[in-house]
Each structure stands twice: as structure tokens, then as C-alpha cells.
N, C-alpha and C positions, 0 to 999 in steps of 0.2 A: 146572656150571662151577666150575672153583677157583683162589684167589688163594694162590700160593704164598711166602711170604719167607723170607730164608735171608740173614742178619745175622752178621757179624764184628765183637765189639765188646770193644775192651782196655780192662780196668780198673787201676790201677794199685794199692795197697796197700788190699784192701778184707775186708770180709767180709759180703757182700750178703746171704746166705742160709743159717743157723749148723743145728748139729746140734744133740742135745737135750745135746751137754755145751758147746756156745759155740763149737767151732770151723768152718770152713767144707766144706762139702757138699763128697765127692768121690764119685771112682765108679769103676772099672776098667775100663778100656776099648782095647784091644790089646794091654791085658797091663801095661799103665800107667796111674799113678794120675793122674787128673784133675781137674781143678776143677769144680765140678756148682752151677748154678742151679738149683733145681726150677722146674716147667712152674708147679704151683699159685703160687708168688712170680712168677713174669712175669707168670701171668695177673694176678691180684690187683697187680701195679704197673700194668698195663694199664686195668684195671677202673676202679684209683683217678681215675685223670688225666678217666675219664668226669666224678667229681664235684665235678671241681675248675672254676678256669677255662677250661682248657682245654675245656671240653665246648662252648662255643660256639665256639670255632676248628673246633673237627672235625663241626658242624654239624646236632648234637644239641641238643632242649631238657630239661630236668630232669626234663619229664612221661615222659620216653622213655628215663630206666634207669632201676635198680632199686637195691635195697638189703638186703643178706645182714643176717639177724637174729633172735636168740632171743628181742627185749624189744616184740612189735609186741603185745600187750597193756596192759602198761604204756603206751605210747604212745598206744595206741588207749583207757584208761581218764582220758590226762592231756587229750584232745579232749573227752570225755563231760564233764570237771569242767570245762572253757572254758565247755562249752554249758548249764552251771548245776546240774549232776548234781551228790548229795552226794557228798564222797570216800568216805563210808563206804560209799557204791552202787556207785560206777564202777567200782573193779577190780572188784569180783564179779560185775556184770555183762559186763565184758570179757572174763573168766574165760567165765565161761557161754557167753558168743557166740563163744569161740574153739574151745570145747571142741564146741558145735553143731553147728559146721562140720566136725567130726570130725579135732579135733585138740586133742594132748593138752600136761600141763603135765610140767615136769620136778620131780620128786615129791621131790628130795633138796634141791633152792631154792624149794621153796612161796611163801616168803616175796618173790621177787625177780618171780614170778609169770614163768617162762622160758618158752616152748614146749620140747620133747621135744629138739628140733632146730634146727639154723638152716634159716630161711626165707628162699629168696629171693626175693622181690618187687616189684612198681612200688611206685612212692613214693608211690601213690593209695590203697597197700592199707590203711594207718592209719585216713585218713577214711573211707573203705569198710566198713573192719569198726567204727568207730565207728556210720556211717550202720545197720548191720546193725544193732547192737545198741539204739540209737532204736527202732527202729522195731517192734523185738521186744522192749521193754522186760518188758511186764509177766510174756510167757511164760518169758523168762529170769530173771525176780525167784522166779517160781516154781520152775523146773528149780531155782535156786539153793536154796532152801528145803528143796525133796524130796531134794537132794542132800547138804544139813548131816543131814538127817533119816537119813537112809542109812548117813549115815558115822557116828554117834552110834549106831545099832543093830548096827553091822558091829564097829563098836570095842566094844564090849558082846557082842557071842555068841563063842561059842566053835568055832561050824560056818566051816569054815575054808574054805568055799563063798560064804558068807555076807559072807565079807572079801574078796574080789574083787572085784574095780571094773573095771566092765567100760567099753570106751572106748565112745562115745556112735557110734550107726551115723548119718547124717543120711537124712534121707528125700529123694525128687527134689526136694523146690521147694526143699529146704537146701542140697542139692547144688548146684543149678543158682544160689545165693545164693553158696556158696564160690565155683565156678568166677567169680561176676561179681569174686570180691573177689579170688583169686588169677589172672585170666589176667593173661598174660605175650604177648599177641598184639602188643603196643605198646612192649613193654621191651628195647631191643637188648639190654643186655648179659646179661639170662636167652637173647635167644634164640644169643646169642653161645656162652656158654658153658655152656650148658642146666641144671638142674633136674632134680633126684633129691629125690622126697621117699618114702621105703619103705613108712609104712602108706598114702599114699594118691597110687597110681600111677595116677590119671584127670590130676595135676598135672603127670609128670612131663614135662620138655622135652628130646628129644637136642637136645646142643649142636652148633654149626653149625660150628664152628674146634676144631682140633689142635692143642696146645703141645707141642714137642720137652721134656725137661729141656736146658739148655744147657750144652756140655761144654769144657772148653779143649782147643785146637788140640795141646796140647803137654803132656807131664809137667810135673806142679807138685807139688811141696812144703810143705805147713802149716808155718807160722813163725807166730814168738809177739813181739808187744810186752811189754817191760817196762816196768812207769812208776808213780812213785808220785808225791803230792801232800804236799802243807805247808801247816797250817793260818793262814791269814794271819793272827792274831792273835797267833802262836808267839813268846813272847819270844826279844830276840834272842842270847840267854846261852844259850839251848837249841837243841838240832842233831837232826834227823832226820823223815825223813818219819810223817803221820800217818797215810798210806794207801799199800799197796803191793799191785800187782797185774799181772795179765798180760791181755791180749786178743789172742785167735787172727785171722789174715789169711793173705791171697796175695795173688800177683797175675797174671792171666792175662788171653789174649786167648782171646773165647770164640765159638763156633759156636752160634747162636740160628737155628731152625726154627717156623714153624707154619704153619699152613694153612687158610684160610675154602674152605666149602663153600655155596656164592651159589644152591643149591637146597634148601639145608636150612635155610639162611637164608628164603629167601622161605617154604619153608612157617612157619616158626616164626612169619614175620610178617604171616601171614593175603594173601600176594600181594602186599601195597602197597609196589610198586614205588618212590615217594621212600623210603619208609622204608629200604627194604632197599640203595638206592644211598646214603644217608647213613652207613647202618649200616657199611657196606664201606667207606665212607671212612674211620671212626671209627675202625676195625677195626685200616687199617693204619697209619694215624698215630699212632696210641696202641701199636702194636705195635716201631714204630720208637722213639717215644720213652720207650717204659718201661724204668725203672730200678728195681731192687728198693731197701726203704727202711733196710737192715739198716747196724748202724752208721755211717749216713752223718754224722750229726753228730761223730763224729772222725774220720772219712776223708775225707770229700765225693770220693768216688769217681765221679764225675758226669762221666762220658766216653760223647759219642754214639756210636751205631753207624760205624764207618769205610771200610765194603766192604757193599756191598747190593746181591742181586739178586732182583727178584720177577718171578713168572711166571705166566700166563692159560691154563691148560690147562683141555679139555673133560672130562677125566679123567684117572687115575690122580698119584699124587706121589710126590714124589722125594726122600726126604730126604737131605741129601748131608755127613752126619756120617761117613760110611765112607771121604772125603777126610781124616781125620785119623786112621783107624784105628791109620799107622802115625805116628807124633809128630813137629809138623812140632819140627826139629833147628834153629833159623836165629836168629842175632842180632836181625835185623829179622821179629820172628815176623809182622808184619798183613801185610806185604809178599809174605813167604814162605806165610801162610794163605791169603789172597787168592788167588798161582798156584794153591796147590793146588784150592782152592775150585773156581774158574772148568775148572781143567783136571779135573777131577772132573763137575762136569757136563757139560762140553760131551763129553766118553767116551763118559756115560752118553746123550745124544743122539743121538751117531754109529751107536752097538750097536743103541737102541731104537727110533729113529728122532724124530722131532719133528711128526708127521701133529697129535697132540693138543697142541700147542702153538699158541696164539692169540695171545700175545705176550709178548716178554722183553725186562725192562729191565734196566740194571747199573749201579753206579757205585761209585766208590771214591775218598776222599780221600787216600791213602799209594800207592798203588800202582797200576799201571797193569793194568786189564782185555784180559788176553790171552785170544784164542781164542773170542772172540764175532765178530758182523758189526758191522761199524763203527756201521749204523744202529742196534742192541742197547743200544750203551753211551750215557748221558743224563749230563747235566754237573750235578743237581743231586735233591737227594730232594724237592723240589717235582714238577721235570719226570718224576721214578721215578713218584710216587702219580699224577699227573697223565695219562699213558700208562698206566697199568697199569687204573684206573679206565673210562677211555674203552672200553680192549679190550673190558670187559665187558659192552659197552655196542654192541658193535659187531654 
């Protein structure tokens, strides 16, 4: 079963999601340049509102996501020095118990004590691998030992065999120690968005939800602010700015997609059905209200979705960006995305048919929802999540 949403949402002067030279994301698309969200910025606006307040609205507790990270050593050495550990012990033994587990350090920040990669996590896996390293203290004071001892003989020969460090294999009961310290059986947002770790794919998690990148309805333009500042001590006998600068924008209304899969969800969540019906509500409320965080402090670009339809099919999806292939052309662009939107799907219904359809909600604040059944369109995105939840349920 899949929850599908399909979001129109105008921003006005912003630049939510920049390139590596400042200006904002675009993309080709009918032959015209477009305005471009990447999928990883919504996710990651989505993810955030898990750790905020909003996480008890959408009816998650803090035990049940996780948190993307290179420093869960450090963290798990600052638990070990709480628990009365000398500083001069705990990072080396956090070291050692991370590296146990068969995972390594990034060799170019030694000092900052990184993993290799970012780790995503439950927010249990700190005290976890703290507890880990308790309780294996003294073998890991040793591994630590035999390991200066190694690297002191490596760094001294000249067999360039000899200077290889090879990564730590873990034996089963080690194994079976990481897997307690990294499952993700309990962590919606790993099983939301899954879990890639490359040397050690016993970890990894497919993710359960699709993120479109999101596109504008329409041709858009990059335009540049100019603006300088004055240093307010500036005597007043003297003229001119102290700082002079440009920052890149648009503005567009945009076509946002994704899509939860409520079977790769359940497996990810070991079956436990509250979880996976809370997860799915998390899923699409934070879906709806996510805003990317890209120069909002001088745009506050902060405009909710204005046109929203989601939909409960047993299979296949529909992504319905090929409604804008050709650009919609219209003064009142949400008005004019909207028709197209809705006349765009309801096509691709007629052609395909709707057997795999369990149920469709719609609603829109600017415009009016043509070409659905009257029972289809709901007066509010409470009553949207509200019926779209139930379906899944039914």
C-alpha cells in the first residue's frame, strides 16, 4: 500500500536551496529552465521538524528517531568521562569500541576522532556504544595498546605491507553487539528514509518513502539582489558603504512529490503496527509542512503548500510533474498549476483506470478543484491527513 502527495507551493523571493556558487537550483525540463528544490533539502526539512517541537504533534517520542553523524564517539567518550572515566581513557576507548564494531576513523581529522562516514542512528546509539565500551573496558585498553604498539613498528619499517592497517573484522558476538547498538527497528526517520552504510551492509536499511526533486510549474529566471551596509559608528562627515554585495533568488510556485511505501515501512519497523501508523502520520504532516532553511533569515520565505492532493493506492505511482512539462503561461500561476494539476491526473485515471485506488483527497486554498467527485475534495489539511490515514486503515 502507498501514500502518495503531490503539493503546490509558491514561494515568493527566496533562495531555499543554493548551488556550490550561491545561486538557486535549477533544471531543464520541457526545454525550459526551472526552479529546482533537491529531494535531499525537503527530505532533510522534513526530518528536521522530527527534532523539533513539532515531534509531539505528529505523535512521535524522541526514543523513535534518529540522528545523522560523524561525532558519535566523541559523544559516546563525553558519557564514559560523566560515568568517572579519565579523559585521558575515554576517547581511546570510544575509539577502540567504535572501531570493534567494525568501523573506522577518518584518518585526515584524527584529532576531532570522526567516523569514516555519517552515521545514521537512534538517539540510544551514544549510551549504547558507551554501555559497549564499559563493559569491554579492559579488552579494549588492550586492543588500544597493541594498536599504538603496531603503529610505532609500521611507522619505523620500511615493508610497505607492514604500513597497512587493516580495518578490524568483528567476530559474531561483536556483531551481534553492533547490530544491538545500530538497529534502526525503532527509528522512524532511518526507516523513513533508509540507511546506506558501504563497508558494512548487514546495516544497511531501504528507505520506505520517494522524494521527487521539486520543480516550478513555470520558466523562472535567477535575479540577484544588490545591497550594501554602513557601519553604524561611521562618522557623519564620511559617505559610503562599508560592505557591498549581491545574493542570488527567484521566485516560483513549485510541484512537490513523494511517496510512502506502508510495506517497506512495516518491514523496516519489525511489524509494530502503532509504530508504523504514527510513522505515516509523521510522514505526512512533516511532508506538508516542510520548508527548506536556505536564506530564510532575509527572505522568510515561509509560504505553506496552497493546492494538495494525496492518494491511497495498493500499487503503482503516479508522479504528475509531466503536468508542467509544457509551462504553465498564466498571471495567476497556483490557480492555473492547480487546473493543470488536477486535469493531469484525473487523464491519467481515465486511460489507466483507478481499480488501484483506495482513496483521494484534494484541497486547495486559491483555486477551485475541477475534475474530481465532489466526495474527493475535503475543506481542510487536517480533514486531507485525516481521511487519507483512515484509508490505510481500512
Amino acid at each position: 500500500m502507498i501514500i502518495e502527495l503531490h503539493l503546490l507551493q509558491s514561494f515568493p523571493v527566496s533562495n531555499l536551496n543554493r548551488d556550490d556558487v550561491g545561486q538557486p537550483k535549477t533544471a531543464t525540463f520541457g526545454g525550459h529552465v526551472r526552479g529546482r528544490i533537491s529531494s535531499q533539502s525537503l527530505k532533510r526539512a522534513a526530518r528536521i521538524l522530527f527534532q523539533r517541537d513539532d515531534l509531539r504533534r505528529y505523535g512521535l517520542d524522541p526514543a523513535e528517531i534518529g540522528v545523522r553523524t560523524k561525532r558519535l564517539v566523541s559523544r559516546a567518550a563525553d558519557v564514559l568521562k560523566g560515568n568517572g572515566r579519565p579523559e585521558s581513557d575515554a576517547g581511546a576507548i570510544a575509539e577502540a569500541g567504535i572501531r570493534a564494531l567494525g568501523f573506522d576513523l577518518d584518518k585526515r581529522r584524527k584529532e576531532q576522532q570522526l567516523t569514516e562516514y555519517l552515521l545514521f542512528v537512534g538517539n540510544s546509539a551514544v549510551e549504547l556504544l558507551a554501555d559497549y565500551c564499559e563493559r569491554n573496558w579492559d579488552r579494549l585498553a588492550a586492543d588500544t595498546a597493541a594498536r599504538a604498539k603496531a603503529a610505532d613498528r609500521k611507522k619505523n619499517s620500511d615493508d610497505e605491507d607492514d604500513k597497512k592497517q587493516d580495518k578490524v573484522k568483528p567476530d559474531k558476538q561483536t556483531l551481534d553487539e553492533a547490530r544491538r547498538i545500530f538497529d534502526a527497528s525503532r527509528v522512524v526517520d532511518v526507516a523513513l528514509f533508509g540507511r546506506m552504510i558501504a563497508d558494512n551492509k548487514d546495516f544497511n536499511v531501504d528507505a520506505a518513502c520517494q522524494v521527487a526533486h521539486a520543480i516550478s510549474t513555470h520558466a523562472v529566471a535567477n535575479e540577484y539582489d544588490y545591497y550594501t551596509a554602513v557601519d553604524d559608528f561611521q562618522p557623519q562627515d564620511q559617505a559610503g558603504a562599508d560592505m557591498i554585495g549581491t545574493v542570488d533568488f527567484n521566485a516560483a510556485c513549485y510541484y512537490r512529490y513523494a511517496n510512502l511505501n506502508l510495506d517497506q515501512l512495516a518491514f523496516n519497523l519489525k511489524g509494530d503496527t502503532d509504530l508504523v501508523s504514527r510513522a505515516a502520520h509523521a510522514w505526512l504532516n512533516a511532508f506538508i509542512d516542510a520548508i527548506p532553511s536556505g536564506k530564510q533569515n532575509s527572505m522568510a520565505a515561509l509560504t505553506p503548500p496552497e493546492t494538495l492532493l494525496a492518494v491511497v493506492r495498493d500499487r503503482g505511482s503516479w508522479n504528475l510533474a509531466n503536468a508542467f512539462l509544457r509551462p504553465v503561461d498564466d498571471t495567476n500561476l497556483m490557480v492555473a498549476s492547480t487546473r493543470e494539476m488536477f486535469g493531469h491526473f484525473s487523464r491519467l485515471r481515465r486511460f489507466y483506470g483507478d481499480a488501484d485506488l483506495r482513496a483521494v483527497a484534494a484541497a486547495s486554498i486559491t483555486a477551485d478543484v475541477d475534475g474530481l467527485p465532489e466526495q474527493e475534495v475535503v475543506a481542510s489539511r487536517h480533514e486531507l491527513v485525516s481521511r487519507i490515514l483512515a484509508a490505510t486503515k481500512a
